[in-house]
Structures are given as structure tokens and as C-alpha cells.
N, C-alpha and C positions, 0 to 999 in steps of 0.2 A: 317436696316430693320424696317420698321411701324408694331404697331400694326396688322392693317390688313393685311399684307404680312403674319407675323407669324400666324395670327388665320387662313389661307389659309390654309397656308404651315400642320397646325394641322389637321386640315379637310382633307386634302388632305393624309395623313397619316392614317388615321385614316378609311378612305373608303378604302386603299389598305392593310394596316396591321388587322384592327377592334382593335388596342387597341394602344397609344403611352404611353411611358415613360419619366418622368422629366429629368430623370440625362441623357438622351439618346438628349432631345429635348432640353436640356441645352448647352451640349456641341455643337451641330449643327448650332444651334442658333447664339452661343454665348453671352447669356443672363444666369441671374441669377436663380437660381432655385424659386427663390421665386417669378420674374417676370413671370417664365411658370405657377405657382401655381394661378397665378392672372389670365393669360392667359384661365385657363382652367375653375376657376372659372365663367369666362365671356361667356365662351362658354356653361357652363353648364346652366348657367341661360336664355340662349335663345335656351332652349331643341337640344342643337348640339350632345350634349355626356354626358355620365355619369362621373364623378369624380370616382377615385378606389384609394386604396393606390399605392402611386410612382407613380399615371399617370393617364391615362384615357380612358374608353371605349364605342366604338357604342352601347354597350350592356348593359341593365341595369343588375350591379352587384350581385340585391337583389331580392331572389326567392320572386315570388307571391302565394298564396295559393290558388290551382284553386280547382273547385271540383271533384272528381275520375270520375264522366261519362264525364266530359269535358278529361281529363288528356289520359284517356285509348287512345284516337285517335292521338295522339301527339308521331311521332318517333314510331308508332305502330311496325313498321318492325325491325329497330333498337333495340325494347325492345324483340322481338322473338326469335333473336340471339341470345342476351345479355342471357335469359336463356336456350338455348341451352346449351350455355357453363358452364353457373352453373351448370345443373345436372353432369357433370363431373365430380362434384368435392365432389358428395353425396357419392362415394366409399364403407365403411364399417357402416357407421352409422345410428341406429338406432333410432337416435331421432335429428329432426333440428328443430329450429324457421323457421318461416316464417313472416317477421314483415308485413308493411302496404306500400300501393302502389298498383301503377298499374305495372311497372316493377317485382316486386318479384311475382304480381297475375300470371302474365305468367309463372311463374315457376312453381306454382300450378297447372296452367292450362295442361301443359308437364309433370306433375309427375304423372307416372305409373310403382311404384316400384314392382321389382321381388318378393321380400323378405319383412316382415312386418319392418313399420318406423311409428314413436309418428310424427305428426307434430303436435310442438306449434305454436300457433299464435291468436294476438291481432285483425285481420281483419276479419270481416264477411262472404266476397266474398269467400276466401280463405277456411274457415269451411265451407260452403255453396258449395263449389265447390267438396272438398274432403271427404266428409262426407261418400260418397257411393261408396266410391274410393278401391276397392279388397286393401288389403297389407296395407293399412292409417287407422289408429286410428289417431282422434284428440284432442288435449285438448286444450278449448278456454278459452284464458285469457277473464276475465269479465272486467268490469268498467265501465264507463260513454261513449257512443257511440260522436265520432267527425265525426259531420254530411258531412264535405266534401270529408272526406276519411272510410267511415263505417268502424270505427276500434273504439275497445277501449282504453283507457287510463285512468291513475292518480294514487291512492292509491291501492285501491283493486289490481287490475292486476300485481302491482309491489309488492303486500306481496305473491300472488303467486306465484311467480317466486323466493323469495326465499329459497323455499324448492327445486329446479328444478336443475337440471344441462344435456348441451347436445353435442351432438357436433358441431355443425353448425347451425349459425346463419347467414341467406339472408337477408339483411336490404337495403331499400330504402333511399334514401336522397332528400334533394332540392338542395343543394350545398355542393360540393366540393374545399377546396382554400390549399395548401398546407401548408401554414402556419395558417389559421381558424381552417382545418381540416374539420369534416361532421357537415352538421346542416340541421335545416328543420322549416319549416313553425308555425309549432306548437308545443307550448313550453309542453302541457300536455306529448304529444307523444315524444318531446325529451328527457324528464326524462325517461320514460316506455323504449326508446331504450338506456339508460345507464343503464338499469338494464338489458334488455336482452342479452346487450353485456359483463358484468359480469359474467353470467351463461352461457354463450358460449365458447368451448373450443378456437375454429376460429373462425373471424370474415369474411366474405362474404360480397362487398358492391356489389349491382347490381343496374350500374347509366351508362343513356346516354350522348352522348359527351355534351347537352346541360345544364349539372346540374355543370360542369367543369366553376371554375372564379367567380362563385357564393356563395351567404348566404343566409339564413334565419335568421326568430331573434331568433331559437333556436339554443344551440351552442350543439351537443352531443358527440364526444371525437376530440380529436386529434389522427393523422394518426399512430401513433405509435400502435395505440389499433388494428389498423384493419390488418387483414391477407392477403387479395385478395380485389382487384378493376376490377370489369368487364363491358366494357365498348362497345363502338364499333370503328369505325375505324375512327370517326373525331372528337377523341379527340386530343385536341392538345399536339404535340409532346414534347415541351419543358416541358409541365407539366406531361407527364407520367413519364419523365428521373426524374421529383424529387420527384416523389413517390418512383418510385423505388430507388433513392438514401437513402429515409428513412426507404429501408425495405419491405414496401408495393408492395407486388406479381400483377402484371397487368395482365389482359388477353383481347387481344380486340378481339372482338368476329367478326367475316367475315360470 
């Protein structure tokens, strides 16, 4: 088989799967792992695919950081579910974070608790939303405002938070990878959500199928930290089986 046979054969894989694997395209092949490595190499440099670990995807691997009025419109229905199914899981407690995002805003947006609840949180929109809300007191973490997501972060916000403890913490991400774990765009806010995830009894991630396979260049825990992943119904399969092999509780939201 030529070159060009194999870069086909890749492309062609890759428009009916969205993602192919070396040890997979090695063996079929029958070529060495290092000649797929060159393979994909070649293809990446003529914008075909993106390069990933072990293989290669139609999709570029690495969140971009857009700004929240762009972002809110993106998966808008997908993210209304998604906190449908979080407020389930508000139960008896009287104090949760609410981190940054347009996902966890909509859960803001649906909370109209019975009984009085502390909501902390680093986002604007979110204080801004519940401020006037019967049953919500709020306490707003301060800091240096990041202008694409109105929220704050850095120092200040994380000395606060160590006097704090709650029970549930709803945090956003940009990507999910099972072996990365969560991360997000911006590295101020991915320290602020290592601290909030400290002072949180649960962790809550609320992420659609599109943040799945993905990074940012900030890395904020590994999945062993996180309690709950709620998602909607096109995440893909194979990766929800090994969240859940590590523990990590799924809900896809319908």
C-alpha cells in the first residue's frame, strides 16, 4: 500500500469514526507505529486532522477561549437540561458554589429554592441574577474581573474561600479527557476552581457532549476529585464507561 492509499484510507476513517488510533491503524495497515506517526504528521500539516495522543481527530483537541455572550448561544438546549438535572441533586443543602460559565448560569437561571440556600460564586451574571431571588442570599467571591467570562479570580477570591466550607460545588469546564481530567481556558480561574473544589463537600461538573476529548492550558483536578458529570445524550459512549470506571457518577440529562 503507497502512501497515498494509506493517507485515504486515514481520511476516510476519520470522516466515518471523527477520530482514528495508531495501534488500531498499525495493525490494519500493517505498517509500523512510527510510520502512522509520520502519516498523521503529514496529514496534520495540510490542516486534514488534528494530532491527539495515540491517534488523531477531525476535531481540534484544544478548547478556545470564546467570550460568555458568544458561548451562551452554543448547545443553548443541551445546557437547559444539563441543569435541569443538577437541581436534583440540591437535596438538603444549604450552601452551594456556583462557579463560572454559561452552563452552570442556567442553573442559576432555574433556581427557585423552597427553603433558604448561601449561593457562593465567582460570576457576575449569577449574583446579578440571584440577588433578588426569595430563599438566595448571596456571597460574591471578589478579585480581578476576566473579561470573557464576567467572573472573578486570583488571590483575593481564593483567601476567601478559605474560611468557607459547603456542600456542592456546580463547576464548568472546557475540557474533559479521562486521563487530563478537567481544565479550562484560563489559568487564573483554574487555580480559584482548585480552591473551590477543596471547600466543597461534592463535586458537580455540568459539561456538554462538546467539552468531551478536549483541554485547555489550564489543568484543574483529576477525575478522581469529581463526584457527578452531567452531560447530555451525545456524549460519547466509550468515554462515559471510563468515568464511570473511575468512580465518577454520570447523569445524561434527556
Amino acid at each position: 500500500m503507497t502512501i497515498t492509499d494509506r493517507h485515504q484510507l486515514i481520511i476516510q476513517k476519520l470522516q466515518e469514526q471523527g477520530r482514528v488510533d495508531i495501534q488500531e491503524l498499525s495493525e490494519e495497515l500493517q505498517v509500523s507505529g512510527v510510520t502512522i506517526r509520520k502519516d498523521l504528521k503529514l496529514l496534520e500539516e495540510k490542516n486534514l486532522l488534528f494530532r491527539t495522543k495515540g491517534g488523531g481527530s477531525i476535531n481540534n483537541p484544544y478548547a478556545v477561549e470564546r467570550p460568555i455572550n458568544e458561548k451562551e448561544f452554543m448547545n443553548a438546549e443541551q445546557k437547559k437540561k444539563i441543569a435541569k438535572a443538577a437541581l436534583t441533586l440540591l437535596g438538603q443543602n444549604d450552601s452551594i458554589i456556583i462557579g463560572s460559565g454559561t452552563t452552570v448560569f442556567e442553573l442559576a437561571e432555574s433556581l427557585y429554592p423552597t427553603k433558604h440556600i448561601t449561593v457562593i460564586t465567582p460570576a457576575l451574571r449569577v449574583a446579578l441574577e440571584l440577588c433578588n431571588r426569595p430563599n438566595v442570599d448571596i456571597l460574591q467571591i471578589g478579585g480581578l474581573i476576566h473579561h470573557s467570562s464576567a467572573s472573578a479570580a486570583g488571590a483575593f477570591g481564593e483567601r476567601l474561600l478559605e474560611d468557607i466550607s459547603c456542600g456542592l460545588l456546580f463547576m464548568g469546564v472546557d475540557g474533559i479527557e479521562p486521563e487530563f481530567g478537567l481544565s479550562i481556558t484560563n489559568l487564573a480561574e483554574a487555580s480559584l476552581d482548585k480552591k473551590m473544589i477543596q471547600v466543597a463537600q461534592q463535586v458537580v461538573v455540568m459539561a456538554d457532549s462538546s467539552k468531551f476529548g478536549r483541554r485547555g492550558i489550564g489543568r484543574i483536578c483529576g477525575l478522581e476529585q469529581v463526584d457527578y458529570i452531567i452531560t447530555d445524550t451525545d456524549a460519547p459512549v466509550e468515554v462515559i464507561k471510563q468515568l464511570e470506571e473511575k468512580g465518577v457518577k454520570t447523569i445524561i440529562a434527556e
